[in-house]
Biopython code that builds the backbone (N, CA, C, O; Angstrom):
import numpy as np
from Bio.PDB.StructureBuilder import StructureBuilder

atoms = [
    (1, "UNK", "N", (20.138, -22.340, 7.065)),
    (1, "UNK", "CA", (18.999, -21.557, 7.501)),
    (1, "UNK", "C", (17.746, -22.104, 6.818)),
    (1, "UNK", "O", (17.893, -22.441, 5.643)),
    (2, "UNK", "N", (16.257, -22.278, 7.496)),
    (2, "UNK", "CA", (15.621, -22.476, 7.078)),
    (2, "UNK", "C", (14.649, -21.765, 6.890)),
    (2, "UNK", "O", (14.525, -20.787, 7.627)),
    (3, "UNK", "N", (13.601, -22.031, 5.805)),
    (3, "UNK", "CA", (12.931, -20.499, 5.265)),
    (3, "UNK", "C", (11.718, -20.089, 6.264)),
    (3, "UNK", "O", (10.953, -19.161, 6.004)),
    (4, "UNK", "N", (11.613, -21.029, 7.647)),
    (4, "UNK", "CA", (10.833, -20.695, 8.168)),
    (4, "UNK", "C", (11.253, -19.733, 9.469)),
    (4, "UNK", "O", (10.546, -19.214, 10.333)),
    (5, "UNK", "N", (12.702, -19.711, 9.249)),
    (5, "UNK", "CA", (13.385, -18.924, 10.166)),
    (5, "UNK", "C", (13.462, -16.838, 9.910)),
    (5, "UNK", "O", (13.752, -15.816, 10.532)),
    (6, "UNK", "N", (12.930, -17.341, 8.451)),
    (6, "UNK", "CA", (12.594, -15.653, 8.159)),
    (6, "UNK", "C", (11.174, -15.205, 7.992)),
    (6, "UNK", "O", (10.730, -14.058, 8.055)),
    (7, "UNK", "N", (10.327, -16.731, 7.685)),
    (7, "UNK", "CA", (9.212, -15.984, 7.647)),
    (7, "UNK", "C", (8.268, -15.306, 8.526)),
    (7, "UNK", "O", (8.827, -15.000, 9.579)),
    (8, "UNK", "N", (7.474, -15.081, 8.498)),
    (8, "UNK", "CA", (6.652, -14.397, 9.609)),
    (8, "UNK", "C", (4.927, -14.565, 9.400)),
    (8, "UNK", "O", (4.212, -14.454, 8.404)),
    (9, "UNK", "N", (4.694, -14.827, 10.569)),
    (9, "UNK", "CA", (3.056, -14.720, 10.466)),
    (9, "UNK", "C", (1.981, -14.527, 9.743)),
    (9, "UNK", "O", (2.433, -13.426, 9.430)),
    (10, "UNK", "N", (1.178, -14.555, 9.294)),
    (10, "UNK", "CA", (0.372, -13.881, 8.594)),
    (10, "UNK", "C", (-0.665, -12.616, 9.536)),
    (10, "UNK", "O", (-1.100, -11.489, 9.299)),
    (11, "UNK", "N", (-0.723, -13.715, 10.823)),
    (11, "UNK", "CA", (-1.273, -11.970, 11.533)),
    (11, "UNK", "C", (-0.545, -11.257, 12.198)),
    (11, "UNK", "O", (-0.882, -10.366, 12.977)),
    (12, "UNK", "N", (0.778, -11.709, 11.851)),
    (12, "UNK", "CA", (1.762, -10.296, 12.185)),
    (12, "UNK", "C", (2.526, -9.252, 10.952)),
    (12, "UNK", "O", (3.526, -8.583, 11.218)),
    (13, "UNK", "N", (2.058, -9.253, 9.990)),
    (13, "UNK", "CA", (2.178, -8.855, 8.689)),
    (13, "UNK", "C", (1.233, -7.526, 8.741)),
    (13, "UNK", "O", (0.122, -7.458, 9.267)),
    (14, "UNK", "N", (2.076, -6.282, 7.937)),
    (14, "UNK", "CA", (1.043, -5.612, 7.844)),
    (14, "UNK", "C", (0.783, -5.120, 6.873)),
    (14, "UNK", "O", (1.699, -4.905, 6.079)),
    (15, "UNK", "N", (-0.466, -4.773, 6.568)),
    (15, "UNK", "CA", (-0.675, -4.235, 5.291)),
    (15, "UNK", "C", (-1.946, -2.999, 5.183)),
    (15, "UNK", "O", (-2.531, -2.462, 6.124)),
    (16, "UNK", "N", (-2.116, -2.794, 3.866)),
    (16, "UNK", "CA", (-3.399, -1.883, 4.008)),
    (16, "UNK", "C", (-4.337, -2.570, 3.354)),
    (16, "UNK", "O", (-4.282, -3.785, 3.166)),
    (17, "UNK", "N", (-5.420, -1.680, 2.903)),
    (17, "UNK", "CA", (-6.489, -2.472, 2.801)),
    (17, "UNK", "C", (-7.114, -1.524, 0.872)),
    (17, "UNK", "O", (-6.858, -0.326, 0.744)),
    (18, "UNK", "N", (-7.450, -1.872, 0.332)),
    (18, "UNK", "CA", (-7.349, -0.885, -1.318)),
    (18, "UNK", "C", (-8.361, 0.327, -0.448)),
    (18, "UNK", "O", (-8.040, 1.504, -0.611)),
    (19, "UNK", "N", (-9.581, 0.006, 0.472)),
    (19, "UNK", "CA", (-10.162, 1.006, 0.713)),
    (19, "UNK", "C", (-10.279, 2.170, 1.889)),
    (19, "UNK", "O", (-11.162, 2.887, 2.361)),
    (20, "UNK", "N", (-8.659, 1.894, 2.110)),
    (20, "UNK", "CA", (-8.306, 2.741, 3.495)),
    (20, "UNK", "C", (-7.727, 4.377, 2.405)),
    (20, "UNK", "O", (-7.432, 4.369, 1.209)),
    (21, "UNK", "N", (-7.732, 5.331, 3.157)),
    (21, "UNK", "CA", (-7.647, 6.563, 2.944)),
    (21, "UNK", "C", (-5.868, 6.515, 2.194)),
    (21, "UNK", "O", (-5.071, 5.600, 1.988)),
    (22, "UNK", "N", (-5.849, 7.569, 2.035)),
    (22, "UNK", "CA", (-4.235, 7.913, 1.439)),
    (22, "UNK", "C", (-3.294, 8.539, 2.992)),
    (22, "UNK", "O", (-2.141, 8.485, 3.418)),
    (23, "UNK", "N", (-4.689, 9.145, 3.447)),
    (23, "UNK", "CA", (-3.933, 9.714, 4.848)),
    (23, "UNK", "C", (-3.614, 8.745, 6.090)),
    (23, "UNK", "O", (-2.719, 8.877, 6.924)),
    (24, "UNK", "N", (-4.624, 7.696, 5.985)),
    (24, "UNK", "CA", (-4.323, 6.135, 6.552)),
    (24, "UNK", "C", (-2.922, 5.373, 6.104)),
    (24, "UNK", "O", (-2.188, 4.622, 6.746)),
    (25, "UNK", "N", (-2.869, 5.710, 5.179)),
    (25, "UNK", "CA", (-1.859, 4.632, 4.312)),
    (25, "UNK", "C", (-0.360, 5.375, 4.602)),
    (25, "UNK", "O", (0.668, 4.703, 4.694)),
    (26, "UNK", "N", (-0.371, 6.544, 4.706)),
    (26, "UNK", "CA", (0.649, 7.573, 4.963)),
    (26, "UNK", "C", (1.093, 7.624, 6.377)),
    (26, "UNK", "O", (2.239, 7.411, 6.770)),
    (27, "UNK", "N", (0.021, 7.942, 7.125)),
    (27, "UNK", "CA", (0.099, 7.452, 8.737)),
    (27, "UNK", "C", (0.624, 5.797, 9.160)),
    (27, "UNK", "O", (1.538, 5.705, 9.980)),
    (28, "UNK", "N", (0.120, 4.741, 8.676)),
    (28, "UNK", "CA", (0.627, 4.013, 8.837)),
    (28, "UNK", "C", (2.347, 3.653, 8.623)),
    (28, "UNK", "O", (3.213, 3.503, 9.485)),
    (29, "UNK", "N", (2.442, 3.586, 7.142)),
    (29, "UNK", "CA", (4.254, 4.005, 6.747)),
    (29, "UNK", "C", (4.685, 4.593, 7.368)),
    (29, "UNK", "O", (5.890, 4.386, 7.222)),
    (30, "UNK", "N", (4.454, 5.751, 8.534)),
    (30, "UNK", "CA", (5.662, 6.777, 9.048)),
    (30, "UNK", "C", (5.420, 5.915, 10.424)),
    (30, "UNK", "O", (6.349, 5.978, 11.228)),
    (31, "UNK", "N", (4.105, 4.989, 10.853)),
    (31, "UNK", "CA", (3.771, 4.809, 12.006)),
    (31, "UNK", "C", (5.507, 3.910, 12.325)),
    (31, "UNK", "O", (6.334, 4.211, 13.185)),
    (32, "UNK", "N", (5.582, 2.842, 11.339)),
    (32, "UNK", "CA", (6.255, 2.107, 10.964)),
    (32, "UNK", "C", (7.397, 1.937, 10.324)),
    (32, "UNK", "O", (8.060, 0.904, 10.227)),
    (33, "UNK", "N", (7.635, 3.132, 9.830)),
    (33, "UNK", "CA", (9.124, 3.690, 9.384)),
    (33, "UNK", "C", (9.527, 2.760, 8.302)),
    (33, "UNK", "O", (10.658, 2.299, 8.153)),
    (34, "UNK", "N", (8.191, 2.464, 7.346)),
    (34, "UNK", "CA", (8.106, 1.235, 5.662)),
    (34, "UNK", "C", (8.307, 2.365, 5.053)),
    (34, "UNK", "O", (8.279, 3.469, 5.597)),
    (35, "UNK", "N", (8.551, 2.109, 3.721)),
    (35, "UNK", "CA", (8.496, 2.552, 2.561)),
    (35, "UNK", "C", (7.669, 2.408, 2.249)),
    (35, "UNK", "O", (6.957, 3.398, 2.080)),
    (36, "UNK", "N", (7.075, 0.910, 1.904)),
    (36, "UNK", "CA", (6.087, 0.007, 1.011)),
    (36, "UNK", "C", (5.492, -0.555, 1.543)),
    (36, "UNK", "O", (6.079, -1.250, 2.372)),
    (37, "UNK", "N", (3.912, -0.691, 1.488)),
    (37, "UNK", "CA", (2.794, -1.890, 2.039)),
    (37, "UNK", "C", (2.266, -2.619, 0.913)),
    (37, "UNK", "O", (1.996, -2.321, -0.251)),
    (38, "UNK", "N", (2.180, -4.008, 1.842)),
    (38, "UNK", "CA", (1.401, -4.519, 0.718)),
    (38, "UNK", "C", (-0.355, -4.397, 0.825)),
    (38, "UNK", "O", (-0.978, -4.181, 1.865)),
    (39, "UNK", "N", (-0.793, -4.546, -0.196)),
    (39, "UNK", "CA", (-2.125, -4.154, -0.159)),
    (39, "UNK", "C", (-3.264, -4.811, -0.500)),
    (39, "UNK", "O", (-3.476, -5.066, -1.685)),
    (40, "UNK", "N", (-4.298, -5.236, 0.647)),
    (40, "UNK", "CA", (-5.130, -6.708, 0.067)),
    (40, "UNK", "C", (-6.381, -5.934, -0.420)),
    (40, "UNK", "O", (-6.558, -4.723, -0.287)),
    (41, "UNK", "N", (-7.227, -6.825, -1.008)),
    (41, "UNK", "CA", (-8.632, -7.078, -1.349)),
    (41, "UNK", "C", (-9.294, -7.746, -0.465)),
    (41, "UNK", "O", (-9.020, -8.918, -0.724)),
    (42, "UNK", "N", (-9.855, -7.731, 0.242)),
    (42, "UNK", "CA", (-9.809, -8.769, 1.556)),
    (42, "UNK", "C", (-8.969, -9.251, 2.061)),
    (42, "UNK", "O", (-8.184, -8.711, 2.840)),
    (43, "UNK", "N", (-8.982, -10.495, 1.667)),
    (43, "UNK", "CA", (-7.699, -12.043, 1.738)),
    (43, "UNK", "C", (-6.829, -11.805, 0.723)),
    (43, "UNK", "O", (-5.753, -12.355, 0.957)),
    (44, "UNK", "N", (-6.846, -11.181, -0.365)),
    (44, "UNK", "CA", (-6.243, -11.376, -1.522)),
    (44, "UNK", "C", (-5.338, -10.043, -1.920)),
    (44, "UNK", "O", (-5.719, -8.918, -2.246)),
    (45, "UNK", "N", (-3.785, -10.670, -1.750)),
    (45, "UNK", "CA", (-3.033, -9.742, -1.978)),
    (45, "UNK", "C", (-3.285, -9.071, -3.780)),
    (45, "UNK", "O", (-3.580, -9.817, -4.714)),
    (46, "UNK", "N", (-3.118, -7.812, -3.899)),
    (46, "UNK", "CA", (-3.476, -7.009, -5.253)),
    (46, "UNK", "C", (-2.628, -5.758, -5.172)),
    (46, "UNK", "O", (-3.276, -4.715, -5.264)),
    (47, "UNK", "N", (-1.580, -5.659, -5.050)),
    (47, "UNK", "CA", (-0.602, -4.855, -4.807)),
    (47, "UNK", "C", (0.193, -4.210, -4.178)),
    (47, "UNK", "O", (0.258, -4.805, -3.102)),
    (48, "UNK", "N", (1.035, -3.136, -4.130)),
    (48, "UNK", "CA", (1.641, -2.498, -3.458)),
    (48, "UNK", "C", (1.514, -1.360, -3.763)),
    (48, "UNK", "O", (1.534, -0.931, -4.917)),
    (49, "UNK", "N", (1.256, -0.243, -2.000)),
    (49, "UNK", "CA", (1.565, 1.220, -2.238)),
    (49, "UNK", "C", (2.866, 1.627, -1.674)),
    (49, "UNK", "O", (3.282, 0.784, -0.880)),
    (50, "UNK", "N", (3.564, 2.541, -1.808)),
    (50, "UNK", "CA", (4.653, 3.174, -1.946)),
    (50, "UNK", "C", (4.468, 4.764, -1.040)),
    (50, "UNK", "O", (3.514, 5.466, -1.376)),
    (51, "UNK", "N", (5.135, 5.124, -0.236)),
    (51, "UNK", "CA", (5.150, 6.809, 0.376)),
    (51, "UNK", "C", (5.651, 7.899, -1.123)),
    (51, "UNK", "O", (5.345, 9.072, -1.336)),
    (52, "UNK", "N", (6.300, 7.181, -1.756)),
    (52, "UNK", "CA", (7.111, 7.749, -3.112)),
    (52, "UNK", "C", (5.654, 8.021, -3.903)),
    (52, "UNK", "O", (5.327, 9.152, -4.259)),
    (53, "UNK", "N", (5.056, 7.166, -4.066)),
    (53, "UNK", "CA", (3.761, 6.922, -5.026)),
    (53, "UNK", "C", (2.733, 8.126, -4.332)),
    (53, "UNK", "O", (1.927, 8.581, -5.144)),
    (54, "UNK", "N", (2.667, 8.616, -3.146)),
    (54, "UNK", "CA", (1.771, 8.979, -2.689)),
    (54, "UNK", "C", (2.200, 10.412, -2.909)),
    (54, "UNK", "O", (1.396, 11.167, -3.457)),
    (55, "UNK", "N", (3.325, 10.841, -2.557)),
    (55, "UNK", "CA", (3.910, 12.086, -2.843)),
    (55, "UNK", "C", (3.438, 11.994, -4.409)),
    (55, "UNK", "O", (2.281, 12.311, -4.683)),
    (56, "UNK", "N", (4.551, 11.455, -5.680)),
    (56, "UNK", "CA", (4.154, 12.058, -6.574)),
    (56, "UNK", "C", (3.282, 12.003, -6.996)),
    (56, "UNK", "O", (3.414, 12.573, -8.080)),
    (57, "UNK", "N", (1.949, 11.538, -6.860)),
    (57, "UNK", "CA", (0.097, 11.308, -7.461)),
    (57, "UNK", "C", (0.042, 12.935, -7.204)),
    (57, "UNK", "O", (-0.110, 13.791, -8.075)),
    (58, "UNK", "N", (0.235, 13.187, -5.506)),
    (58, "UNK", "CA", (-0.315, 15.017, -5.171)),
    (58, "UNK", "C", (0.714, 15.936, -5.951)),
    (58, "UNK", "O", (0.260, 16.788, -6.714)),
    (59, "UNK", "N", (2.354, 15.768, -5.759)),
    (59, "UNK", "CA", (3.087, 16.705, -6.689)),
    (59, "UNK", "C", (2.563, 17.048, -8.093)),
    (59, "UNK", "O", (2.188, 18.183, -8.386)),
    (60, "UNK", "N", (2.555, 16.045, -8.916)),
    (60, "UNK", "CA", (2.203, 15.899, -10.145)),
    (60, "UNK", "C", (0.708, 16.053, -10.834)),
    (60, "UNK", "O", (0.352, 16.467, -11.937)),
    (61, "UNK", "N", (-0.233, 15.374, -9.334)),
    (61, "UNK", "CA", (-1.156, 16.006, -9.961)),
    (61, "UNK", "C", (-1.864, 17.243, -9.984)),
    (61, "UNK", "O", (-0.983, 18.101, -9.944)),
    (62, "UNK", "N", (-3.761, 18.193, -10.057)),
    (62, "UNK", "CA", (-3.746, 18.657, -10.132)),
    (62, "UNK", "C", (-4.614, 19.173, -8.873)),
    (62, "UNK", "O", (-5.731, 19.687, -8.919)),
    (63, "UNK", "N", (-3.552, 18.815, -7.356)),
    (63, "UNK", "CA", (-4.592, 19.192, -6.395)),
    (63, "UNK", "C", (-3.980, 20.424, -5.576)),
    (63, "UNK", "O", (-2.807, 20.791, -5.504)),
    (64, "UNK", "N", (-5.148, 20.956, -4.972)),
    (64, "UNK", "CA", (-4.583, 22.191, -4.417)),
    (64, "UNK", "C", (-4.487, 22.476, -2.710)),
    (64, "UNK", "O", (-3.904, 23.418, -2.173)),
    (65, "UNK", "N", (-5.199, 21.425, -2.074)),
    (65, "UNK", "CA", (-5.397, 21.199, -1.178)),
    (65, "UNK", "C", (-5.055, 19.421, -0.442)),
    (65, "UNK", "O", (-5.813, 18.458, -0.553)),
    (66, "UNK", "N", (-3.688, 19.445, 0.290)),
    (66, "UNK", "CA", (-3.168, 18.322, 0.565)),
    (66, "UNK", "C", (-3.844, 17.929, 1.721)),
    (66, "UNK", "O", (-3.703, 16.712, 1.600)),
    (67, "UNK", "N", (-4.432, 18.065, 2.682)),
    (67, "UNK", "CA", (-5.314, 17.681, 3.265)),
    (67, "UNK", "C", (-6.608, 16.907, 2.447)),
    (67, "UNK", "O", (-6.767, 15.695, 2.588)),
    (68, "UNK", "N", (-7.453, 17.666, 1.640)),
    (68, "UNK", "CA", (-7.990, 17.098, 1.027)),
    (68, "UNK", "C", (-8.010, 15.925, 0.559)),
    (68, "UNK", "O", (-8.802, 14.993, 0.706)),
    (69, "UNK", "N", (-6.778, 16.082, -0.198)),
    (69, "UNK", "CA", (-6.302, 15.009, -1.197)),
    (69, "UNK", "C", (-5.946, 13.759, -0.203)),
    (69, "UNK", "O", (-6.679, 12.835, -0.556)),
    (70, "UNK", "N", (-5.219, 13.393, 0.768)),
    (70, "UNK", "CA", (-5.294, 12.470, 1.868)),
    (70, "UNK", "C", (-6.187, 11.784, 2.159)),
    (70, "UNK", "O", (-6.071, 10.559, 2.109)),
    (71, "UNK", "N", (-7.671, 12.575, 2.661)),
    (71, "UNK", "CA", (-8.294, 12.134, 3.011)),
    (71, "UNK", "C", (-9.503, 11.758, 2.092)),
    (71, "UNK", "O", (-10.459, 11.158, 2.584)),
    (72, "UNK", "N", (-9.479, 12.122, 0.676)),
    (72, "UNK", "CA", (-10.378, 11.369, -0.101)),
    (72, "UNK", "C", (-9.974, 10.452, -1.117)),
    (72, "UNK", "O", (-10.733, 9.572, -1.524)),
    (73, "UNK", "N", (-8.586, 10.651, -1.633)),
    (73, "UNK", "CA", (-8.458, 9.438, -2.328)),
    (73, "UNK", "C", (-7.741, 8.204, -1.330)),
    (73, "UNK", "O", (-7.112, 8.364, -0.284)),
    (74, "UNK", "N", (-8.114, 6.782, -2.130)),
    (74, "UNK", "CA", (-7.821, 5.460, -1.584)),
    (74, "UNK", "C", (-6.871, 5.038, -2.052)),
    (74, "UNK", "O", (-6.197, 5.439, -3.000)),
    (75, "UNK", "N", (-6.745, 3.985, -1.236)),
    (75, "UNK", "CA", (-5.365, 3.102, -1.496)),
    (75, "UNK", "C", (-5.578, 2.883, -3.247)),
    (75, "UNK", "O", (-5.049, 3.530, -4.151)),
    (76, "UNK", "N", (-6.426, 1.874, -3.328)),
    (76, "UNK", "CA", (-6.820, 1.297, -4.586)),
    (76, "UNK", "C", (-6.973, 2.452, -5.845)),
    (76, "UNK", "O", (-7.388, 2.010, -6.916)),
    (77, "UNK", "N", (-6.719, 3.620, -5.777)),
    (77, "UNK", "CA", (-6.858, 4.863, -6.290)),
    (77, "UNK", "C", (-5.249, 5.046, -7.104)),
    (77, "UNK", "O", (-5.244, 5.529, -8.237)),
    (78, "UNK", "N", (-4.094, 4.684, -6.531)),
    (78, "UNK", "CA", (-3.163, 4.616, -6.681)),
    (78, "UNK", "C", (-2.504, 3.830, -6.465)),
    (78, "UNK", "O", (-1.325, 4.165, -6.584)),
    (79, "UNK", "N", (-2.650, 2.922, -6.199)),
    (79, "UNK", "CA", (-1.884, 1.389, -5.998)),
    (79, "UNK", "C", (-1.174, 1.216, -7.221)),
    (79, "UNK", "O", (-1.604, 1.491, -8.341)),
    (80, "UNK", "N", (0.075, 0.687, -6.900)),
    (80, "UNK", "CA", (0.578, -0.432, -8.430)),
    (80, "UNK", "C", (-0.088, -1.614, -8.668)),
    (80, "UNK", "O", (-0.214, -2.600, -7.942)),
    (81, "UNK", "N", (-0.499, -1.390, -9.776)),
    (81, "UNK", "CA", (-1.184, -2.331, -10.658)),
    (81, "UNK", "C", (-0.390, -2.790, -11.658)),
    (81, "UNK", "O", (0.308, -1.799, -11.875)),
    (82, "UNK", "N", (0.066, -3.861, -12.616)),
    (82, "UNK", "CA", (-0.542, -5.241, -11.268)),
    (82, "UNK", "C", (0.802, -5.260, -10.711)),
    (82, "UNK", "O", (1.801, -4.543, -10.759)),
    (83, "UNK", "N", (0.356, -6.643, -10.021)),
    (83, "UNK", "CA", (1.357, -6.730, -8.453)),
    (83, "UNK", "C", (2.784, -7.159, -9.717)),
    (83, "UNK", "O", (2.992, -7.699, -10.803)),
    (84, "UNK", "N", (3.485, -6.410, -8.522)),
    (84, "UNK", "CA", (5.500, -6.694, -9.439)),
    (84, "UNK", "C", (5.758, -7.794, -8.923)),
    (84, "UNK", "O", (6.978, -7.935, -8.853)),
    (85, "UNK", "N", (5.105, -8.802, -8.454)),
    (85, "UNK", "CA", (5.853, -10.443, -8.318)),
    (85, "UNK", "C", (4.945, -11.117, -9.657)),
    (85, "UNK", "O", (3.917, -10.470, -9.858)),
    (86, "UNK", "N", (5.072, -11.883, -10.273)),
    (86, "UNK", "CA", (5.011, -12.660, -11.016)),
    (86, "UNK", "C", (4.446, -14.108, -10.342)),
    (86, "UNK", "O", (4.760, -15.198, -10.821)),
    (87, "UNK", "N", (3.568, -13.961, -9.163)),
    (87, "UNK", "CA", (3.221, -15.541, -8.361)),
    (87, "UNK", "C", (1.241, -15.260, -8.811)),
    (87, "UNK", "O", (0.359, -14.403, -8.762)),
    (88, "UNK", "N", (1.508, -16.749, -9.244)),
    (88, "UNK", "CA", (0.244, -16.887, -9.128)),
    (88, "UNK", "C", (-1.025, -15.958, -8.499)),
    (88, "UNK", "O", (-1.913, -15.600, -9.273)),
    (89, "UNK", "N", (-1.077, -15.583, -7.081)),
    (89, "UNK", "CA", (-1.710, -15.433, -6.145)),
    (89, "UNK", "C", (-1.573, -13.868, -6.501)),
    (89, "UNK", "O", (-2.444, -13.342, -5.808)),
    (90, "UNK", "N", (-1.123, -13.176, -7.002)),
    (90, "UNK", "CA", (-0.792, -11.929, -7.254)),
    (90, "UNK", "C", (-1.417, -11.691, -8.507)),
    (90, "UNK", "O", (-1.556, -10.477, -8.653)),
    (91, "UNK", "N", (-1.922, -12.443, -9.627)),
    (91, "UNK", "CA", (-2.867, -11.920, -10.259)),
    (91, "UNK", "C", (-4.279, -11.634, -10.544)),
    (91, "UNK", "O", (-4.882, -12.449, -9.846)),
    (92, "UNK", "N", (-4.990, -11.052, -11.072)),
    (92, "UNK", "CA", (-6.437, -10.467, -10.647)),
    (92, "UNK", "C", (-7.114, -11.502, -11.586)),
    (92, "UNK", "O", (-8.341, -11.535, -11.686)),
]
sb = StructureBuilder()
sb.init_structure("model")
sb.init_model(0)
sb.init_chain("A")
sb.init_seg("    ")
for serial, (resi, resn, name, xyz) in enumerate(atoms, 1):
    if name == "N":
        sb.init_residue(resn, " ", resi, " ")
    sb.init_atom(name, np.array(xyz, "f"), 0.0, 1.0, " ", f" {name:<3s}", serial, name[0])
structure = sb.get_structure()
């Protein structure tokens, strides 16, 4: 097998963006039935968000209104920092 037999596109890849909504980022994952997106700076991959990550930020933290909370905090608000690959291109 060759590794170009798994890879995939770059504009068929999807991801979010650090300054898309939490309720964007949430909508998208269920759009798509992911767990995990990766998440650029423009061009430049800078992490990953998680549906897990998004739940516990609102469980845990101190909000009272989940609507709210969706629609004003950002990706980049809760993102994993830094990126869990260890490649070059993944650090800030």
């Amino acid at each position: 097998m060759l590794i170009r037999g798994i890879m995939v596109k770059k504009q068929d890849v999807s991801f979010l963006s650090q300054d898309d909504t939490l309720k964007q980022a949430l909508t998208r994952l269920e759009e798509k039935g992911y767990t995990t997106f990766p998440v650029l700076d423009g061009n430049k991959f800078s992490g990953i968000i998680t549906r897990r990550k998004i739940f516990e930020t609102f469980f845990k933290g101190n909000f009272s209104d989940r609507e709210e909370f969706l629609n004003t905090m950002r990706v980049k608000d809760i993102q994993r920092y830094p990126c869990p690959l260890n490649f070059p291109y993944c650090r800030k």
